[in-house]
C-alpha positions in Angstrom: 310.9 239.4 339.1 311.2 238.8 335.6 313.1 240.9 333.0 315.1 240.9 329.5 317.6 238.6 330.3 315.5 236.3 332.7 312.0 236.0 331.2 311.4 232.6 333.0 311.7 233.5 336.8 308.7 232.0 338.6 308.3 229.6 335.8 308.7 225.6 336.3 309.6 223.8 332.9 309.5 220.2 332.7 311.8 218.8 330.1 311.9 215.2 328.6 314.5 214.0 327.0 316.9 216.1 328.6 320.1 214.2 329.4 321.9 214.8 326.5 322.3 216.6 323.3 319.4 219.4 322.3 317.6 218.9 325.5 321.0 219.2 328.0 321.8 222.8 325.9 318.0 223.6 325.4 317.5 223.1 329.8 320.6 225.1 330.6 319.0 227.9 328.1 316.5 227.9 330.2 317.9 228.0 333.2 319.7 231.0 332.1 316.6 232.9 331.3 315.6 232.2 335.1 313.5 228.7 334.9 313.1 226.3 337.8 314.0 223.0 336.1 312.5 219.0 336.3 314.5 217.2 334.3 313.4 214.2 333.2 314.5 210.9 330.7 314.0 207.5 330.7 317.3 206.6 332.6 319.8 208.6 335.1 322.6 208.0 332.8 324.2 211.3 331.5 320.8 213.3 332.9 322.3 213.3 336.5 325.1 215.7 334.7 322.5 217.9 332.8 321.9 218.5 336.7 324.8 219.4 338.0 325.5 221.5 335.3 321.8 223.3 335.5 323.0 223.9 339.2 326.3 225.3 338.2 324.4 228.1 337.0 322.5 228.8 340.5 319.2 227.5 338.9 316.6 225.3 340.9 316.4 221.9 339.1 315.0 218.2 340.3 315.5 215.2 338.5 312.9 212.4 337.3 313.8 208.6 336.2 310.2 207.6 334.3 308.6 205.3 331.7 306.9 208.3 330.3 305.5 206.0 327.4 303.0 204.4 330.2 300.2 205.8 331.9 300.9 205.4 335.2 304.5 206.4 335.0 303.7 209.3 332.9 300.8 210.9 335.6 303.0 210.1 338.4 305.7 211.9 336.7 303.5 215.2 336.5 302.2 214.3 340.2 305.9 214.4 341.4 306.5 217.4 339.8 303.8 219.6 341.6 304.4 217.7 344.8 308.0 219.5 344.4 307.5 222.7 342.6 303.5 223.5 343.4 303.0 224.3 340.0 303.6 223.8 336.0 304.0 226.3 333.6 306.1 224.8 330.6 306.2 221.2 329.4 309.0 220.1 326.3 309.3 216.7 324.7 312.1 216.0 323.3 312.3 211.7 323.7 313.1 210.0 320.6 313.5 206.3 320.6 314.9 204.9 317.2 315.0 201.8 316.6 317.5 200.0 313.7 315.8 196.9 312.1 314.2 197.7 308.4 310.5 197.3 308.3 311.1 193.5 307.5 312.9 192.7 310.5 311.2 195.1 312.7 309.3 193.0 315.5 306.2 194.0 317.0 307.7 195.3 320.4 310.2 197.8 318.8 307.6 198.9 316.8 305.4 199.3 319.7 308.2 200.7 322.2 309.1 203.7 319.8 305.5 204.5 319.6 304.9 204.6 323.3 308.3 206.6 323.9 308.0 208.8 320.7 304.3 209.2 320.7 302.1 208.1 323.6 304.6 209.8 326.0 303.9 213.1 324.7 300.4 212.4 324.8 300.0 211.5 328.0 302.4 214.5 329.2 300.6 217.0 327.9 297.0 215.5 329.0 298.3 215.5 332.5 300.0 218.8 332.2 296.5 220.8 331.4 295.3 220.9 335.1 298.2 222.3 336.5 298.8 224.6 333.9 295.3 226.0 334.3 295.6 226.6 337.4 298.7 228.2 337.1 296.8 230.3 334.7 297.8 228.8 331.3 301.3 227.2 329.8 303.4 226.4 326.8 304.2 222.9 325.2 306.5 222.6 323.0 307.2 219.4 320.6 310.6 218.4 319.3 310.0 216.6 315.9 313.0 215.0 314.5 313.6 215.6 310.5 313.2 212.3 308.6 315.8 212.0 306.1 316.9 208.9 304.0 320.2 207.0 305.1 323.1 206.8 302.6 321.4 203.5 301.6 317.8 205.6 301.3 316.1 203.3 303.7 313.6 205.7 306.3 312.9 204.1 309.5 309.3 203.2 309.5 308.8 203.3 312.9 310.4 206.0 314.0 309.4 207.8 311.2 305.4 207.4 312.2 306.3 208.6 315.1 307.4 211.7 314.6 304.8 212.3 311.9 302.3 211.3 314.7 303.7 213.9 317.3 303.7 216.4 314.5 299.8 215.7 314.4 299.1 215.2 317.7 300.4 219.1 318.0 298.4 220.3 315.3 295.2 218.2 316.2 295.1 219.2 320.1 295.9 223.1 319.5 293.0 224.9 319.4 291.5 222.8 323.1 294.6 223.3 324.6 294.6 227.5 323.7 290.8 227.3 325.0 292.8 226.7 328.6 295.6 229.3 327.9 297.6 226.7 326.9 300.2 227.1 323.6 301.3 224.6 321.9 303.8 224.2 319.0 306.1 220.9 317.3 309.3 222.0 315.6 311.3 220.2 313.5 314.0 221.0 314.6 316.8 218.7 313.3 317.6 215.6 312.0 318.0 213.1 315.0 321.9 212.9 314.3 321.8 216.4 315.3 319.6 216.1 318.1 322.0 214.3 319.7 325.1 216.2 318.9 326.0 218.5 321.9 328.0 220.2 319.9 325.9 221.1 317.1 323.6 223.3 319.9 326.7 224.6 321.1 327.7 226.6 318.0 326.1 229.5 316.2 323.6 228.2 314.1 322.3 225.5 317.3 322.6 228.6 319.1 319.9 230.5 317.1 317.3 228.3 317.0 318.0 227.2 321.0 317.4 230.9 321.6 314.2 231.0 320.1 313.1 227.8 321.6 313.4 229.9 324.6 311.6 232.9 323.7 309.0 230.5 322.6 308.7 229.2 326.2 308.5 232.8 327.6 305.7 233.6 325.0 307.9 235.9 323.2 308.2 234.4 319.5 305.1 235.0 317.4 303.8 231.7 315.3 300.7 230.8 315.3 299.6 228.2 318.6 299.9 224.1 317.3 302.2 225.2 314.3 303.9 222.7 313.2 307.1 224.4 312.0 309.1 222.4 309.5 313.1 223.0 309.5 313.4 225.1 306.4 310.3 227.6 308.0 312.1 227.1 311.3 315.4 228.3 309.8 313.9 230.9 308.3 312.3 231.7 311.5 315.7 232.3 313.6 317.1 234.4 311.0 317.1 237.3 312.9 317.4 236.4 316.1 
């Protein structure tokens, strides 16, 4: 039975990109507010502690090793998911690949691999996710967009940079199909990627705020319009008074 302080019971979340950083503090958030947990990333390095830590907190989690950036490996992911749980109700991407070569010395296969991970992996997540979630009577996606900002030396990172512009769009252009199946969607920008990955950073007040209304978001409880795509100064703004 749901309430205040546990919005999510009954609900199973499926996070990607959850074995360190925003998604570690953004799944044990969740598991606070009473969600049943499949954590997923690309590898079981530091994702197998997200787990233990999830189930410090009495919460019902599963992990998931996949290549989300692949077809197969991306519906078998959502297939193993029901086969557990029985049902889908919240899906969050939070993958980012970045690559280091300058757009000169980028090769084809970087350029292609952040694409899949950054890009098609969402994609193919939240195409998969719409049956379940209909039949579990709708569901919430939510898209973690990474803030592109210039190094010291002002170079931008082409190809993750096109990425996250992509997933950005991708929000934007699928929003109104996916709210036809009860489905809401949104893409935050929620940080620069340096902050992303900094545990810390979601740990203290201000990463605090805006994990709490990533939260209320997958409970349906923070109002923005579905597909948004909410940059980080309308984001900040947003959590405010939370």
């Amino acid at each position: 039975m749901t309430d205040a302080r546990h919005p999510l019971v009954g609900k199973v979340i499926l996070v990607s990109g959850a074995a360190r950083g925003l998604g570690r503090v953004l799944a044990l958030a969740l598991a606070q507010a009473g969600a049943a947990l499949a954590l997923h990333d690309l590898a079981p390095t530091h994702l197998e502690e997200t787990c233990q830590q999830v189930q410090a907190l009495g919460a019902p989690v599963k992990l998931y090793i996949a290549d989300s950036g692949k077809g197969l490996p991306a519906r078998m992911l959502i297939t193993e998911v029901l086969e557990d749980w029985g049902r889908l109700d919240g899906l969050i991407n939070n993958l980012h690949v970045h690559p280091e070569a300058n757009l000169l010395n980028l090769d084809e296969w970087d350029w292609e691999r952040t694409l899949e991970i950054n890009l098609s992996g969402p994609f193919l997540l939240m195409q998969s996710a719409i049956s379940p979630m209909v039949a579990a009577g709708g569901g919430v996606i939510l898209n973690l967009v990474a803030e592109i900002i210039p190094s010291e030396t002002g170079r931008i990172n082409a190809a993750f940079a096109a990425s996250q512009f992509g997933l950005a769009g991708l929000t934007q252009a699928t929003a109104y199909e996916l709210l036809s199946y009860n489905i809401f969607s949104c893409a935050l920008e929620v940080a620069p990627l340096v902050e992303i990955l900094d545990e810390a950073f979601w740990l203290d007040g201000e990463g605090q705020k805006r994990i709490t209304w990533m939260v209320r978001w997958m409970a349906r409880q923070a109002e923005v319009t579905a597909g948004s795509w909410i940059r980080r100064v309308a984001f900040e703004d947003l959590v405010r008074g939370v």
